[in-house]
mmCIF file of the N, C-alpha and C atoms, coordinates in Angstrom:
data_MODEL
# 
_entry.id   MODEL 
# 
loop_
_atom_site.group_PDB 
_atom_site.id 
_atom_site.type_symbol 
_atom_site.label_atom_id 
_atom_site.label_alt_id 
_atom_site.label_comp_id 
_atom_site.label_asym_id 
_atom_site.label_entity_id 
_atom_site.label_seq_id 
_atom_site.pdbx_PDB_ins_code 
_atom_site.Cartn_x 
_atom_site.Cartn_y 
_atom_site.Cartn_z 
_atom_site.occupancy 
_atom_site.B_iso_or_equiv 
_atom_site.pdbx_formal_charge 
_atom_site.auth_seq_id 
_atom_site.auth_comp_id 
_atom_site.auth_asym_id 
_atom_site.auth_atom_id 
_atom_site.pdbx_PDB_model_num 
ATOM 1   N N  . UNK A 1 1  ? -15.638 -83.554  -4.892  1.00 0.00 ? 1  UNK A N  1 
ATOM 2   C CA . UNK A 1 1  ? -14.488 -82.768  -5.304  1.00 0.00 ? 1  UNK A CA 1 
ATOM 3   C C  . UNK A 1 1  ? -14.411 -81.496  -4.464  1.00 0.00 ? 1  UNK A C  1 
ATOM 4   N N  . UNK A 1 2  ? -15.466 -80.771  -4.248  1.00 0.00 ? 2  UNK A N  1 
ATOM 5   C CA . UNK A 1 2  ? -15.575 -79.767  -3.462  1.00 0.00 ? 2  UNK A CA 1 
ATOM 6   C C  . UNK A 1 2  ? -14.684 -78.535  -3.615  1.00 0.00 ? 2  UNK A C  1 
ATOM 7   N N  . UNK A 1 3  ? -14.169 -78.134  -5.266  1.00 0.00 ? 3  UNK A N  1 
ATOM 8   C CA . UNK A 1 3  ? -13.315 -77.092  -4.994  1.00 0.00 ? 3  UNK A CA 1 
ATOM 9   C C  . UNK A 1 3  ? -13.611 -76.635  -6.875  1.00 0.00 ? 3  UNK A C  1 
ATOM 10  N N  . UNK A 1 4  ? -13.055 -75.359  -7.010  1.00 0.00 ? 4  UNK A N  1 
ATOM 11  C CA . UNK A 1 4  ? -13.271 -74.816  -8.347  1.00 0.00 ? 4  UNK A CA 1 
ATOM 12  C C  . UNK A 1 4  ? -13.071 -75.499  -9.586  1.00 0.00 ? 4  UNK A C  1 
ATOM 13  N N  . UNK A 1 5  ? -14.250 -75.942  -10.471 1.00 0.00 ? 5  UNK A N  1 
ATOM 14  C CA . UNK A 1 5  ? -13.788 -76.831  -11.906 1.00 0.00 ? 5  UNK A CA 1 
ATOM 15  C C  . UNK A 1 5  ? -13.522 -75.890  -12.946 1.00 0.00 ? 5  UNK A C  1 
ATOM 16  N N  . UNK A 1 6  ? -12.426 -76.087  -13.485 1.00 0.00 ? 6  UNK A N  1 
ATOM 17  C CA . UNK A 1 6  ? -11.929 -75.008  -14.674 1.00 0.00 ? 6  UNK A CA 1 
ATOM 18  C C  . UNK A 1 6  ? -11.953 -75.711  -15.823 1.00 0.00 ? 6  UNK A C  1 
ATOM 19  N N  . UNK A 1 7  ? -12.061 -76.926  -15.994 1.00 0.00 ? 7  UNK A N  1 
ATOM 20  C CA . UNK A 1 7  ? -12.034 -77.153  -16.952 1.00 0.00 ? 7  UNK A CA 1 
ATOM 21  C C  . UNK A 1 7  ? -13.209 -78.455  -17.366 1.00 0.00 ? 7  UNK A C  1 
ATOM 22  N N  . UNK A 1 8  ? -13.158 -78.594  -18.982 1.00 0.00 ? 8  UNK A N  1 
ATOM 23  C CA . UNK A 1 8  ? -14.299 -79.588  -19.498 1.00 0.00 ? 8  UNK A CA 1 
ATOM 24  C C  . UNK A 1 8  ? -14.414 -81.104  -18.601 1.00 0.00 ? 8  UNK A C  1 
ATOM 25  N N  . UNK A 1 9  ? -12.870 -81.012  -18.890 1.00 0.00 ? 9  UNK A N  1 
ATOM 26  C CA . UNK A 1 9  ? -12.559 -82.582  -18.386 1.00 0.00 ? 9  UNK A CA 1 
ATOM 27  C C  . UNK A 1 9  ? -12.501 -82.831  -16.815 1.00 0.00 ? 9  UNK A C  1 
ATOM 28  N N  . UNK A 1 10 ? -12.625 -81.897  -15.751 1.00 0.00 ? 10 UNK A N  1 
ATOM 29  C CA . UNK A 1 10 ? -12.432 -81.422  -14.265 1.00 0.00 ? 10 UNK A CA 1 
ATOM 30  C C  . UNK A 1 10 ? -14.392 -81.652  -13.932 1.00 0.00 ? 10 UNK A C  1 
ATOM 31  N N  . UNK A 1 11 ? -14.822 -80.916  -14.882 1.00 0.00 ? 11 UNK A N  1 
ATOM 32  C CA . UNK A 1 11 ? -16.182 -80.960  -14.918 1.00 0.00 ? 11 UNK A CA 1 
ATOM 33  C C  . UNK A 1 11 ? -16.733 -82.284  -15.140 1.00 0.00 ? 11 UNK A C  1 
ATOM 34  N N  . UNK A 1 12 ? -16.384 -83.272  -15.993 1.00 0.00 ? 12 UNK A N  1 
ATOM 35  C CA . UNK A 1 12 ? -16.873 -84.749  -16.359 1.00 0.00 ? 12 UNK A CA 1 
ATOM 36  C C  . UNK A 1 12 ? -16.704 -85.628  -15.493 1.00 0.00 ? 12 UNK A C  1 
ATOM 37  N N  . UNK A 1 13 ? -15.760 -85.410  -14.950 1.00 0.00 ? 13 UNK A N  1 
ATOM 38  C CA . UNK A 1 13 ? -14.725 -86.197  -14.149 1.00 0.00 ? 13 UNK A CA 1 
ATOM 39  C C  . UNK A 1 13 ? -15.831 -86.228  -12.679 1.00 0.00 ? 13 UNK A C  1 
ATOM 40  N N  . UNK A 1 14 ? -15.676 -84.629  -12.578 1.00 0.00 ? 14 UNK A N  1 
ATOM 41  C CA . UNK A 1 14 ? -17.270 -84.675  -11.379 1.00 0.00 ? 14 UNK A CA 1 
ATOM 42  C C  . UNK A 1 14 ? -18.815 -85.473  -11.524 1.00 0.00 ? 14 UNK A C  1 
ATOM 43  N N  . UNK A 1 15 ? -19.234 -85.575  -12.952 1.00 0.00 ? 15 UNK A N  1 
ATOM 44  C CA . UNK A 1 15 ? -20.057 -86.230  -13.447 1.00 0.00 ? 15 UNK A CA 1 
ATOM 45  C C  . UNK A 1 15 ? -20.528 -87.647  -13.495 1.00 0.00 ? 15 UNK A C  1 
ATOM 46  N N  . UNK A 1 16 ? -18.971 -88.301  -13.672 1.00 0.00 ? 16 UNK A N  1 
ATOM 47  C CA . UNK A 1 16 ? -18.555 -89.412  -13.846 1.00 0.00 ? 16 UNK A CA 1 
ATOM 48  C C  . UNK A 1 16 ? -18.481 -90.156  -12.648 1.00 0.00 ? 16 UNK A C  1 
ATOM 49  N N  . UNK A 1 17 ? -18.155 -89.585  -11.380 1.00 0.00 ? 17 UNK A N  1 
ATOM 50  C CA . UNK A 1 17 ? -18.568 -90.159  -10.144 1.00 0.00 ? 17 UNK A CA 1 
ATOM 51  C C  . UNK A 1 17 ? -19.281 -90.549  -9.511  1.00 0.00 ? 17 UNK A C  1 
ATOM 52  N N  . UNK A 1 18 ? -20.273 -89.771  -9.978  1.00 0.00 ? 18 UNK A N  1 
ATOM 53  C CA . UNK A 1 18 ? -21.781 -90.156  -9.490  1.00 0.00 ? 18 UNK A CA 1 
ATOM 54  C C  . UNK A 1 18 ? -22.496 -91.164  -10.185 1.00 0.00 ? 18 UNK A C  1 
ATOM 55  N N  . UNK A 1 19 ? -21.934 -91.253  -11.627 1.00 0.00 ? 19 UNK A N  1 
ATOM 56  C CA . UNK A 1 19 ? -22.297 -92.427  -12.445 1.00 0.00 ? 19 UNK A CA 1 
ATOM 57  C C  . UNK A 1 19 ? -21.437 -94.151  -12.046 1.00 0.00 ? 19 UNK A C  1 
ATOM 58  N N  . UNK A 1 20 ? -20.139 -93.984  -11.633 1.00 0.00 ? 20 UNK A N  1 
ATOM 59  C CA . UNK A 1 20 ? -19.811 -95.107  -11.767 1.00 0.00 ? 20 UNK A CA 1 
ATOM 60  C C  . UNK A 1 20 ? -20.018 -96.335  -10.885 1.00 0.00 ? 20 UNK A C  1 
ATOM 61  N N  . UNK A 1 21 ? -20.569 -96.278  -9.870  1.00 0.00 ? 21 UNK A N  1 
ATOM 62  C CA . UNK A 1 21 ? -21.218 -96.848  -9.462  1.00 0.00 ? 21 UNK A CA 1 
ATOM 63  C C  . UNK A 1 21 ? -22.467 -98.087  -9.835  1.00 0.00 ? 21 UNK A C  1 
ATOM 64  N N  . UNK A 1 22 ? -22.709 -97.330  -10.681 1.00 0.00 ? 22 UNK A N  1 
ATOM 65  C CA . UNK A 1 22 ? -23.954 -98.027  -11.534 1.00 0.00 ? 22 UNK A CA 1 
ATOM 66  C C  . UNK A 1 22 ? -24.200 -98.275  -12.585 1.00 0.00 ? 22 UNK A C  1 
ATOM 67  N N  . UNK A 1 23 ? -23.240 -97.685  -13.395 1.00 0.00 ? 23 UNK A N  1 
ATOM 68  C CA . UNK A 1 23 ? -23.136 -97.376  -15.300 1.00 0.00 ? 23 UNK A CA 1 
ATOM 69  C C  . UNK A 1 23 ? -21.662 -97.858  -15.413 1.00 0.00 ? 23 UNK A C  1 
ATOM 70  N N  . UNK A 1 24 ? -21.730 -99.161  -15.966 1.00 0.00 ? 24 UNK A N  1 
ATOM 71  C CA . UNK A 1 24 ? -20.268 -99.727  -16.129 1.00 0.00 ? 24 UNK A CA 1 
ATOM 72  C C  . UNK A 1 24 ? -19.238 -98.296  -17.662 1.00 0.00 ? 24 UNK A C  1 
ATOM 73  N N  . UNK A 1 25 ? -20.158 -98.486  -18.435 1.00 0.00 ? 25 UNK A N  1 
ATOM 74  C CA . UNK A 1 25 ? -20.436 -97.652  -19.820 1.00 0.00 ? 25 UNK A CA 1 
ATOM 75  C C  . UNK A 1 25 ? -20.694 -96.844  -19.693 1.00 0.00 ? 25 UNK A C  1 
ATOM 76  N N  . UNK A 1 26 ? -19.802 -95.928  -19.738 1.00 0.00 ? 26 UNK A N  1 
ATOM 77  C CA . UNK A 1 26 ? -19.884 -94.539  -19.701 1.00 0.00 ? 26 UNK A CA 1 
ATOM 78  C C  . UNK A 1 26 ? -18.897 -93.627  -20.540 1.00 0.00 ? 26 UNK A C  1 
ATOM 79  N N  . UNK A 1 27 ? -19.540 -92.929  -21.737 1.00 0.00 ? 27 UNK A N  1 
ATOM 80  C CA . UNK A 1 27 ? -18.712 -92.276  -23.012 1.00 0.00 ? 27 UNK A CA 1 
ATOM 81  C C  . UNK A 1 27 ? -18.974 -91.137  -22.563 1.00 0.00 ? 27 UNK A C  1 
ATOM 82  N N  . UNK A 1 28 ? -18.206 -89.843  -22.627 1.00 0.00 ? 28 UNK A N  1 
ATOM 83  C CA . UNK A 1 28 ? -18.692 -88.214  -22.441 1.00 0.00 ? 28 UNK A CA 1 
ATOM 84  C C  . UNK A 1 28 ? -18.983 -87.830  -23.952 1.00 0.00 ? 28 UNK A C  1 
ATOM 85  N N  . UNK A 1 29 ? -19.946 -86.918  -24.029 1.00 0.00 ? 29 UNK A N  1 
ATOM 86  C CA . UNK A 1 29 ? -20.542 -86.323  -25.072 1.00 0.00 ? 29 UNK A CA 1 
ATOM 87  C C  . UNK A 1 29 ? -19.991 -84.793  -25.067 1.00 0.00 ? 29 UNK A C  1 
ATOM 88  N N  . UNK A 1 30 ? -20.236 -83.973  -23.612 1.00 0.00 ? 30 UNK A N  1 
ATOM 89  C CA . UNK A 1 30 ? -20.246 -82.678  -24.352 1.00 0.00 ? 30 UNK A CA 1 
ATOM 90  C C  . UNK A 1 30 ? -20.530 -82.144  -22.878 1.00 0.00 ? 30 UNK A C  1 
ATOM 91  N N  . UNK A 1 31 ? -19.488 -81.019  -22.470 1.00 0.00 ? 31 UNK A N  1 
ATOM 92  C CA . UNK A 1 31 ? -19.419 -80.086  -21.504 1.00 0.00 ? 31 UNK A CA 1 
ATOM 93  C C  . UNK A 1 31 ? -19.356 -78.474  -21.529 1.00 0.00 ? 31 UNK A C  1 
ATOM 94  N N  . UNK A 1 32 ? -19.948 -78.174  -21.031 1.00 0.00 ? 32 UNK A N  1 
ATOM 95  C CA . UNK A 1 32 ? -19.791 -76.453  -21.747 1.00 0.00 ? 32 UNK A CA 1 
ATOM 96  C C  . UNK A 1 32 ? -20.272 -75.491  -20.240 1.00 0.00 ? 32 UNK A C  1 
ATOM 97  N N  . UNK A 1 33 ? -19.934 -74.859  -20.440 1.00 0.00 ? 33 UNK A N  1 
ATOM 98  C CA . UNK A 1 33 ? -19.977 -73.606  -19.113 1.00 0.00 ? 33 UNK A CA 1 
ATOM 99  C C  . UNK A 1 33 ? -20.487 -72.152  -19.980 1.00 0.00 ? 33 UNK A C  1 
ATOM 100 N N  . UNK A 1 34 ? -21.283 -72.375  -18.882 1.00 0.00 ? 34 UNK A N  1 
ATOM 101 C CA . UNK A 1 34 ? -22.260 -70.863  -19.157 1.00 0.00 ? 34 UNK A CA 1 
ATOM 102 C C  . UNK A 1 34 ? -22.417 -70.189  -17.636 1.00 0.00 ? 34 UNK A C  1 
ATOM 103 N N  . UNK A 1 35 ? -21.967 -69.227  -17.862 1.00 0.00 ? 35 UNK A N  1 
ATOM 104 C CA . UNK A 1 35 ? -21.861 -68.432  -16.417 1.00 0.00 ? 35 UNK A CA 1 
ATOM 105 C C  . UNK A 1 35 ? -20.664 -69.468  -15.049 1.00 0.00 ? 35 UNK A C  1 
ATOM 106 N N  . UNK A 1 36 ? -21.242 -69.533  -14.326 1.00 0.00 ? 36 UNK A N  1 
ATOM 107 C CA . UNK A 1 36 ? -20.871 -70.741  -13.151 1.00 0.00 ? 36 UNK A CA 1 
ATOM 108 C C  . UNK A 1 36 ? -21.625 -72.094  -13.203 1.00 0.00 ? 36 UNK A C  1 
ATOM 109 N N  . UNK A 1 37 ? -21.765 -72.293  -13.939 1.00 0.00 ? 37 UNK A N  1 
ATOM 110 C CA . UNK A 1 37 ? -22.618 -73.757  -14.435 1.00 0.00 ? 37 UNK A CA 1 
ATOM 111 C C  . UNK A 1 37 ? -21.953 -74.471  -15.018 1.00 0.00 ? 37 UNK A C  1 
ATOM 112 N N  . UNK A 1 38 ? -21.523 -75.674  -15.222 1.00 0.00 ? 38 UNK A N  1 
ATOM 113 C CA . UNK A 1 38 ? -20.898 -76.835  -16.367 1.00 0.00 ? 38 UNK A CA 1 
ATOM 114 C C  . UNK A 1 38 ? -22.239 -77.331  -16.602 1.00 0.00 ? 38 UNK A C  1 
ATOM 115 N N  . UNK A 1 39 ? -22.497 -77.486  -17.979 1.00 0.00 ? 39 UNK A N  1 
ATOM 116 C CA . UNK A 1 39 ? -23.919 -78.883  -18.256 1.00 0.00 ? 39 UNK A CA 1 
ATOM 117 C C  . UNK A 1 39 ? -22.824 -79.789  -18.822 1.00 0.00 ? 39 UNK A C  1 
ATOM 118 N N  . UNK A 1 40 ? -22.824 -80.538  -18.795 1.00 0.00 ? 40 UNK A N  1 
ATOM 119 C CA . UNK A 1 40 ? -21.977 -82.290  -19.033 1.00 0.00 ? 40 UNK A CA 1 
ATOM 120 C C  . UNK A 1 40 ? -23.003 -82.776  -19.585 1.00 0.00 ? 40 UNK A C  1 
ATOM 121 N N  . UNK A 1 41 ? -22.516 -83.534  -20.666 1.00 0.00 ? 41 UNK A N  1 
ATOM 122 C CA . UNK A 1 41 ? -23.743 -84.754  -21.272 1.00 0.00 ? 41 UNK A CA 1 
ATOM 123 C C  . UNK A 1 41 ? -22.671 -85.917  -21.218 1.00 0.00 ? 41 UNK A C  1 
ATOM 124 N N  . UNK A 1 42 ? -23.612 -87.454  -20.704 1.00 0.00 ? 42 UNK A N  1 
ATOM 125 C CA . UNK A 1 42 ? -22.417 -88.481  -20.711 1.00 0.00 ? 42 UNK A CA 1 
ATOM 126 C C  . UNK A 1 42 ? -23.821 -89.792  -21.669 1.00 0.00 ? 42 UNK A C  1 
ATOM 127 N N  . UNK A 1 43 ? -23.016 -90.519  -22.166 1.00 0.00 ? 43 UNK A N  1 
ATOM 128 C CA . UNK A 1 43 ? -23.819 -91.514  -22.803 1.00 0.00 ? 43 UNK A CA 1 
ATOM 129 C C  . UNK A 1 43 ? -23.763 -92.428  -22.064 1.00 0.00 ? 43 UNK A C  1 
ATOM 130 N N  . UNK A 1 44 ? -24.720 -93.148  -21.389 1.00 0.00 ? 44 UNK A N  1 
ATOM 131 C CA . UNK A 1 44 ? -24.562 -94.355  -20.458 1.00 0.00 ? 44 UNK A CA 1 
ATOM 132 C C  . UNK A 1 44 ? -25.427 -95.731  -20.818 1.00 0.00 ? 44 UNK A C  1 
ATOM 133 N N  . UNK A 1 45 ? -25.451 -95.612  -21.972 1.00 0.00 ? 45 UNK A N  1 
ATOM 134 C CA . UNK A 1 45 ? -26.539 -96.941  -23.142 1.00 0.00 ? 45 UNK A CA 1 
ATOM 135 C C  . UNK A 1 45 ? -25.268 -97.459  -23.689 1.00 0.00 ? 45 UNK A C  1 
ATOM 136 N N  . UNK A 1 46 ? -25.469 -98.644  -23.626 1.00 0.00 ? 46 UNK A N  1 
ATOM 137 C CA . UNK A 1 46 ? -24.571 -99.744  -23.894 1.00 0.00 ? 46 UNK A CA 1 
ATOM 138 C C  . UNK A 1 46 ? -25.179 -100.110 -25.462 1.00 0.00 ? 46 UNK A C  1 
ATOM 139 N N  . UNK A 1 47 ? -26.456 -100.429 -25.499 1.00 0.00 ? 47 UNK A N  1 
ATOM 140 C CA . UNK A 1 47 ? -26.268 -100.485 -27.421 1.00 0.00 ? 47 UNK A CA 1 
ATOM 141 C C  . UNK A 1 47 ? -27.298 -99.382  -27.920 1.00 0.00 ? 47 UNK A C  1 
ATOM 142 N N  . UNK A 1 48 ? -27.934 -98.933  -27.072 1.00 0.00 ? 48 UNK A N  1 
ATOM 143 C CA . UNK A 1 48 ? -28.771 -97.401  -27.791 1.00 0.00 ? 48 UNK A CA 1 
ATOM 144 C C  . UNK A 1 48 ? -28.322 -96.639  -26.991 1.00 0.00 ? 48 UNK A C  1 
ATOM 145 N N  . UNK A 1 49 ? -28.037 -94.862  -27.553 1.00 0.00 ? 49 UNK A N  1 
ATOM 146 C CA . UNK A 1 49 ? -27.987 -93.695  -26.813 1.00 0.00 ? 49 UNK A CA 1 
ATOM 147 C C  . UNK A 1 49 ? -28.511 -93.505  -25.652 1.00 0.00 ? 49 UNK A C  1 
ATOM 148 N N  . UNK A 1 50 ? -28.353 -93.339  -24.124 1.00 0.00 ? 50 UNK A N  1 
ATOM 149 C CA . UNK A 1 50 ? -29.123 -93.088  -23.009 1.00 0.00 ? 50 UNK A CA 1 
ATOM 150 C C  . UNK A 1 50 ? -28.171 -91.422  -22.264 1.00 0.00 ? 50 UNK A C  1 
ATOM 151 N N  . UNK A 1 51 ? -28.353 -90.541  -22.599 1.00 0.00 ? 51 UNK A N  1 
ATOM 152 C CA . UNK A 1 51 ? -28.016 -89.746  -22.373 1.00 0.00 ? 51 UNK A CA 1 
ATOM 153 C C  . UNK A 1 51 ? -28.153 -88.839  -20.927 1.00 0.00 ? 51 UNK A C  1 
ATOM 154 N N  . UNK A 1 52 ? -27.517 -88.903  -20.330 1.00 0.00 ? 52 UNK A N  1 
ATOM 155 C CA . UNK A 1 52 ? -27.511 -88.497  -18.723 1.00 0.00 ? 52 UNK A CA 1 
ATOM 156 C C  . UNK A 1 52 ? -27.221 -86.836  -18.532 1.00 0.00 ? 52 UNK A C  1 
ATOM 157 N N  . UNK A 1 53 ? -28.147 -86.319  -17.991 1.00 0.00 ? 53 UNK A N  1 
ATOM 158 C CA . UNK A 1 53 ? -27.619 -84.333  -17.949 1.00 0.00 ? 53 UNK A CA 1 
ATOM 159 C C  . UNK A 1 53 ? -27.296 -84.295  -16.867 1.00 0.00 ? 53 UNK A C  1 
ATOM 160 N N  . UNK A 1 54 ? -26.235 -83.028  -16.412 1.00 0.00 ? 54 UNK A N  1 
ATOM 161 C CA . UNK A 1 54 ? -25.643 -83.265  -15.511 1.00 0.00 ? 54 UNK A CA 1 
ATOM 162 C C  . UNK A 1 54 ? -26.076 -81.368  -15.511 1.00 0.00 ? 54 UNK A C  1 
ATOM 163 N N  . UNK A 1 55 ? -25.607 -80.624  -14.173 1.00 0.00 ? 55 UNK A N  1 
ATOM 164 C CA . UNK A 1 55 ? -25.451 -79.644  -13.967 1.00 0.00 ? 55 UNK A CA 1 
ATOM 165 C C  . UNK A 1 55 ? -24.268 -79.534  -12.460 1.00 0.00 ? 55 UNK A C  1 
ATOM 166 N N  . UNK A 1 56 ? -22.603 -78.927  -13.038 1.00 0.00 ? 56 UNK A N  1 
ATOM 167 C CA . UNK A 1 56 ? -22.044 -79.083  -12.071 1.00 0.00 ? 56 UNK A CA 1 
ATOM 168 C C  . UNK A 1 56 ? -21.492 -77.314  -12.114 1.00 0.00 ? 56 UNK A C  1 
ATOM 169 N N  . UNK A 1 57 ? -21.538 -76.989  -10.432 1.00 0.00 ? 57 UNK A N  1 
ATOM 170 C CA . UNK A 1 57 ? -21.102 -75.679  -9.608  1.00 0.00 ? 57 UNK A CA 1 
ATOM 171 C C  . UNK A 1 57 ? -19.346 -75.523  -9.984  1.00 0.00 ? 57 UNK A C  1 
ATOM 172 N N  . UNK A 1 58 ? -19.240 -74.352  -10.913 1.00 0.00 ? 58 UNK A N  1 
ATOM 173 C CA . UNK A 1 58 ? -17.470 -74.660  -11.404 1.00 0.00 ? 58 UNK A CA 1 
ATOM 174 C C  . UNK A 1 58 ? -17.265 -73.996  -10.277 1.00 0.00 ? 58 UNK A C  1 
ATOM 175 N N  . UNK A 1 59 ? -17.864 -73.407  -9.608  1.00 0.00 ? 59 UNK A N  1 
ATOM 176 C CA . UNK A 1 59 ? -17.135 -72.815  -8.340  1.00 0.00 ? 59 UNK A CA 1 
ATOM 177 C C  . UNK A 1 59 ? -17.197 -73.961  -7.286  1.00 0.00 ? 59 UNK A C  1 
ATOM 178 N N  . UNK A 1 60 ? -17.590 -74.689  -6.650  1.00 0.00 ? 60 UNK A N  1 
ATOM 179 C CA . UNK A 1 60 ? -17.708 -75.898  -5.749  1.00 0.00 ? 60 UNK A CA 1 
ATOM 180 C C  . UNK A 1 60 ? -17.556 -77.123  -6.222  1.00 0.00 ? 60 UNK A C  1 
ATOM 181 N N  . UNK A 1 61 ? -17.419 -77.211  -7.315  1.00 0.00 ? 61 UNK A N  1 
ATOM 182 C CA . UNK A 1 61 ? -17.145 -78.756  -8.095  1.00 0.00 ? 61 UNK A CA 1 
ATOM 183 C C  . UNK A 1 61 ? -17.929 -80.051  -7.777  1.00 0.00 ? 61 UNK A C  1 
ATOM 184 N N  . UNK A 1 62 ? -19.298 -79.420  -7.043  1.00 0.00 ? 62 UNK A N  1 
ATOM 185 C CA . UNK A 1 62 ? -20.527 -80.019  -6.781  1.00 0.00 ? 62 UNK A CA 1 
ATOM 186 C C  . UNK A 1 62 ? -21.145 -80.809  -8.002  1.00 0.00 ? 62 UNK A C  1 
ATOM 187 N N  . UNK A 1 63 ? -21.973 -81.451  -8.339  1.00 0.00 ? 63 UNK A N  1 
ATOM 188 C CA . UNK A 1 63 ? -23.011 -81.809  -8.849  1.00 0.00 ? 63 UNK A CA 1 
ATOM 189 C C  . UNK A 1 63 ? -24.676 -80.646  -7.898  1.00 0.00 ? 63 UNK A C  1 
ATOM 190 N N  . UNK A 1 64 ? -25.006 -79.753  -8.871  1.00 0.00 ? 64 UNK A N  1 
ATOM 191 C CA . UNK A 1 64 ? -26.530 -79.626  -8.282  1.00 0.00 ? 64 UNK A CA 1 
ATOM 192 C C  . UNK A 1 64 ? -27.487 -80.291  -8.982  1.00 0.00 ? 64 UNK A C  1 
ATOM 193 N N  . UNK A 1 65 ? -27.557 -80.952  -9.959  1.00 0.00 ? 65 UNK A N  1 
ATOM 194 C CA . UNK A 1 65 ? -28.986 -81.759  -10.458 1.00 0.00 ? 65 UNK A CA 1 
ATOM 195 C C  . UNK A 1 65 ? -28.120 -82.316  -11.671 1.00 0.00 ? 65 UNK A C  1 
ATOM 196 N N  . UNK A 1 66 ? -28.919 -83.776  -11.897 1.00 0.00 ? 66 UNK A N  1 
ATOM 197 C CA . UNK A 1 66 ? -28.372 -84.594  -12.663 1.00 0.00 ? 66 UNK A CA 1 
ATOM 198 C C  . UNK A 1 66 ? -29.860 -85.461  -13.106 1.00 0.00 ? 66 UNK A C  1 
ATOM 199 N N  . UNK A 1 67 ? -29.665 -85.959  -14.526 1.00 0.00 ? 67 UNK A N  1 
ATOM 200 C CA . UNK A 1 67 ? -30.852 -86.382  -14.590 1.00 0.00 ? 67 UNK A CA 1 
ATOM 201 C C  . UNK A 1 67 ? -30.095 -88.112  -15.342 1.00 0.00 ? 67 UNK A C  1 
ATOM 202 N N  . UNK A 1 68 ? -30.974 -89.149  -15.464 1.00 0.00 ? 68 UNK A N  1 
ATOM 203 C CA . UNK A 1 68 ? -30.611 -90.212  -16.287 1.00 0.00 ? 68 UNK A CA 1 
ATOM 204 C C  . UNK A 1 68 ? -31.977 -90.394  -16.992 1.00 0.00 ? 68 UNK A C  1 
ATOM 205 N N  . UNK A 1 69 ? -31.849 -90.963  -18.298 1.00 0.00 ? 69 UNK A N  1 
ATOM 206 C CA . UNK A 1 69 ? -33.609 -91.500  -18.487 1.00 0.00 ? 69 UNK A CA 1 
ATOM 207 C C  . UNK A 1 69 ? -33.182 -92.813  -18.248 1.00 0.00 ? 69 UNK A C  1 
ATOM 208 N N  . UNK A 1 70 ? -34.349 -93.579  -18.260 1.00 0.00 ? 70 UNK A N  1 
ATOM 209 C CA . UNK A 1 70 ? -34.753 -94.320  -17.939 1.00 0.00 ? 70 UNK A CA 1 
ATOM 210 C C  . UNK A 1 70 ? -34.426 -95.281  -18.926 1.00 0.00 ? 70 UNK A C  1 
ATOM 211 N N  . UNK A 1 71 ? -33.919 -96.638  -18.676 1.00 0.00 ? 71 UNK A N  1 
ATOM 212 C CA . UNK A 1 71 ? -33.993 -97.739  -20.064 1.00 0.00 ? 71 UNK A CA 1 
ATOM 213 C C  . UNK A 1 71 ? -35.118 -98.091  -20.662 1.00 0.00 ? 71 UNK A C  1 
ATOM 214 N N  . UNK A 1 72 ? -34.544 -97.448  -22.210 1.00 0.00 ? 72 UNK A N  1 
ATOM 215 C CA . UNK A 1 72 ? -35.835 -98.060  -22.930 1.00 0.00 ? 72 UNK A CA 1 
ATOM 216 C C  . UNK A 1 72 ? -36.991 -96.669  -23.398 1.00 0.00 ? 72 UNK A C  1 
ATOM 217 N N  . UNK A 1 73 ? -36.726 -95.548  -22.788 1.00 0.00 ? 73 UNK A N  1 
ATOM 218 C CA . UNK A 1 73 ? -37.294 -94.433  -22.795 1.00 0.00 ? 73 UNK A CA 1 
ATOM 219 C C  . UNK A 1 73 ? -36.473 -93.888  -24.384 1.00 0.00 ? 73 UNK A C  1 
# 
């Protein structure tokens, strides 16, 4: 995206890219901004919770660190 995220859904949307590739299933949970930070939570478990953290730059609309667990964790 490479440009300022203002909003929850601008922020997921960045999140969501990096996931779809690989996570057919993908529900958003919860985005929130603290300072210049978005944390995004996305659910990517098809019949149990697998919860993916995200940390995206609202000023660059980057992803800087993203985590998935692992199936079954």
């Amino acid at each position: 995206m490479d440009s300022e995220v203002k909003s929850a859904q601008e922020a997921t949307q960045v999140a969501q890219s990096v996931l779809e590739a690989e996570y057919g299933f993908r529900r958003p949970i919860k985005a929130q901004k603290i300072e210049d930070i978005w944390y995004v939570q996305i659910d990517v478990g098809v019949f149990k919770p697998r919860i993916a953290n995200f940390k995206v730059d609202a000023k660059m609309g980057v992803v800087l660190e993203y985590e998935v667990p692992a199936e079954g964790s």
